[in-house]
C-alpha positions as CSV (number, residue, x, y, z in Angstrom):
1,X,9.5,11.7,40.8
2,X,7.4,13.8,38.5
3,X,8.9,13.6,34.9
4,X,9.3,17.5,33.5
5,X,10.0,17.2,29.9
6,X,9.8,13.0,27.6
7,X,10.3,13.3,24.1
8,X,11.4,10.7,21.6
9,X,10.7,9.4,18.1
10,X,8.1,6.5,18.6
11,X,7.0,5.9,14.9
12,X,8.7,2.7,13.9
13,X,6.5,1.0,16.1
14,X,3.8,1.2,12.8
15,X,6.6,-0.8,11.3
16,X,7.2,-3.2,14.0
17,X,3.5,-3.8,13.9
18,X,3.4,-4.2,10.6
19,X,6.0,-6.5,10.3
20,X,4.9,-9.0,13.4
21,X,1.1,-9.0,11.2
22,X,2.8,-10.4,8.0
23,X,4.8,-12.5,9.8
24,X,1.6,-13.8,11.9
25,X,-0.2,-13.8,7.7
26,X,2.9,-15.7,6.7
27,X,2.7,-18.7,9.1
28,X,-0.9,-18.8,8.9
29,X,-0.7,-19.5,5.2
30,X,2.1,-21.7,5.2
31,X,0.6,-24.1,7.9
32,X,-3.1,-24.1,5.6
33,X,-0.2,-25.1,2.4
34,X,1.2,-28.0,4.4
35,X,-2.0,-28.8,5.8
36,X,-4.4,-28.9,3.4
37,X,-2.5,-28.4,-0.1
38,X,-2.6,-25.3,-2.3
39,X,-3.4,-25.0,-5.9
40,X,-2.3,-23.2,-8.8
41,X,-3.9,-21.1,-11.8
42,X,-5.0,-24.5,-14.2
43,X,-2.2,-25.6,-15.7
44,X,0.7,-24.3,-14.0
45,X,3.2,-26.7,-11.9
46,X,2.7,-28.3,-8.8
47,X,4.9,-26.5,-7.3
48,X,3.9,-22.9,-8.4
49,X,1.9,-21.9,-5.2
50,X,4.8,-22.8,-3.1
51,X,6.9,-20.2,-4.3
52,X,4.4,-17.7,-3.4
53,X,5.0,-19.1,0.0
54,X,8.5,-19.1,0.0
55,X,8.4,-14.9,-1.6
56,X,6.2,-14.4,1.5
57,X,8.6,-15.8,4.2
58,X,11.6,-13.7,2.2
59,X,10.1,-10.4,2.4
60,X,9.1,-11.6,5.9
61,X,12.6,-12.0,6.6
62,X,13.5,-9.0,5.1
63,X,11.2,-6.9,6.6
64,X,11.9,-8.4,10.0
65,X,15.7,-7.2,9.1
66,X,14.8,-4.0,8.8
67,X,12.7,-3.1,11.4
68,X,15.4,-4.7,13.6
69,X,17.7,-2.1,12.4
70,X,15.2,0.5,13.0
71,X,14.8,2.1,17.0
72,X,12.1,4.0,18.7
73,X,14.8,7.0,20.6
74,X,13.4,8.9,23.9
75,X,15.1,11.2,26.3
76,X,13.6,11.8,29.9
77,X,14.2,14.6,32.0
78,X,13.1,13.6,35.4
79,X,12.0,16.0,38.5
80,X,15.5,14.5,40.3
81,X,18.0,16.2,37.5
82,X,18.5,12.8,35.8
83,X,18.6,13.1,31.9
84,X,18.5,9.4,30.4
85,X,18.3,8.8,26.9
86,X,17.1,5.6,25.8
87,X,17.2,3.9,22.4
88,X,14.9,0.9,22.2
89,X,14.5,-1.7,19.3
90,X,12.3,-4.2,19.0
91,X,14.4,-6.8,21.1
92,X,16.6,-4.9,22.8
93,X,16.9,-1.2,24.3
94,X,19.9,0.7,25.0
95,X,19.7,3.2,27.9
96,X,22.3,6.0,29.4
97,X,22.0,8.7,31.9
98,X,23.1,11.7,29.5
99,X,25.5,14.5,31.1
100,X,24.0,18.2,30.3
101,X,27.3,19.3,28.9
102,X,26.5,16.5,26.0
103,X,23.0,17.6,25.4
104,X,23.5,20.9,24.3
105,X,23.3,22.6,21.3
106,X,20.0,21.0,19.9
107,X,20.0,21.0,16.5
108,X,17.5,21.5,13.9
109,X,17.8,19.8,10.9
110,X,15.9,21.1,7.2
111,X,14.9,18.5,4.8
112,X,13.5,18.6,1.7
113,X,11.0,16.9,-0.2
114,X,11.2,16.4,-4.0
115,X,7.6,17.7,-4.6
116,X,9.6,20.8,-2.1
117,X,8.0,20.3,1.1
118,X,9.9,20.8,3.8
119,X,10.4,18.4,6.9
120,X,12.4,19.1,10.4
121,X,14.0,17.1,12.4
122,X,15.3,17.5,16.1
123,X,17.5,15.8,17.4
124,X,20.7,15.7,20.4
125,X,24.4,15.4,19.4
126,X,24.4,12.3,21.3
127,X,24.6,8.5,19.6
128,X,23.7,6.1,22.5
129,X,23.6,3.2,19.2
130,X,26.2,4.0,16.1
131,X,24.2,5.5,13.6
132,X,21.0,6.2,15.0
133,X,19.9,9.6,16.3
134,X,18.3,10.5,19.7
135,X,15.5,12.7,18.1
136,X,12.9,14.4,20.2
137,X,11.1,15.5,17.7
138,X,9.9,15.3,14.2
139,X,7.7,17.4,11.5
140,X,6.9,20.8,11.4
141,X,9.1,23.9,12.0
142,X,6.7,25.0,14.8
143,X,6.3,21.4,16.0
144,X,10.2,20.8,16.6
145,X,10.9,24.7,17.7
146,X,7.7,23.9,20.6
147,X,9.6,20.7,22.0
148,X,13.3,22.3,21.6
149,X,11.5,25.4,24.0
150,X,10.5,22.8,26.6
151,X,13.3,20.7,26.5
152,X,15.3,23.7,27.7
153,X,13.2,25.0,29.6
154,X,13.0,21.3,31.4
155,X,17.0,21.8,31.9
156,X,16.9,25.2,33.1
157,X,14.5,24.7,35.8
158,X,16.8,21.6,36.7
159,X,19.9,23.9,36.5
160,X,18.3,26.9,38.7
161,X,16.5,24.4,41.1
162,X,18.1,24.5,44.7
163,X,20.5,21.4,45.6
């Protein structure tokens, strides 16, 4: 069937990205430390470049942690009248088929920047995970009103289509 409105917030996968390349750096220079030895500044201990290691392999851990705790949220509105809303992390994904009567209202939310910059986010009233958000969309007023218009207009045309 022919999908009439996708959205979702997709930009933790930077993170995840991120965070599998350190890792990858991580291993990589702990196997050439085992392997062939590392060295110091002069006259520091033995053991000095090995706790550079061992910092590396706890903010690997810790950033692992945190992109773990940090999902990629979509919502589909296929051609058949099936909304499904779909939370995915990087080992795991939730998924639902949403009712309409949960979807709506949108809602549009205003942030502010220190430096007074403004920032919107859209998102549904729906939590498919505790604590995280099903947002369609992200960034500019414009940006987020353009997505809320087709997101309705994707569950009109499903409510006035023909059974």
């Amino acid at each position: 069937m022919k999908n009439y409105y996708s959205a979702g917030s997709r930009k933790w996968i930077v993170l995840w990205g991120f965070t599998a390349l350190w890792l990858v750096g991580t291993t990589l220079g702990t196997w050439s430390a085992v392997l062939y030895g590392a060295s110091g500044p002069v006259g520091s201990p033995r053991w000095y470049p090995y706790l550079g290691v061992a910092v590396m392999w706890a903010v690997g851990a810790y950033l692992a942690w945190f992109a773990n705790n940090l999902p990629c949220t979509s919502v589909t509105v296929n051609g058949d009248g099936v909304v499904e809303g779909r939370v995915t992390f990087p080992f795991r994904f939730v998924r639902r088929v949403l009712q309409h009567d949960e979807i709506i209202p949108l809602q549009l939310i205003e942030h502010k920047y220190e430096d007074g910059d403004t920032f919107f986010v859209l998102r549904l009233p729906v939590h498919l995970v505790p604590g995280h958000d099903m947002v369609l969309a992200e960034g500019s007023q414009d940006h987020c009103l353009a997505e809320k218009e087709a997101f309705l207009a994707a569950i009109d045309h499903l409510v006035a289509k023909p059974k």
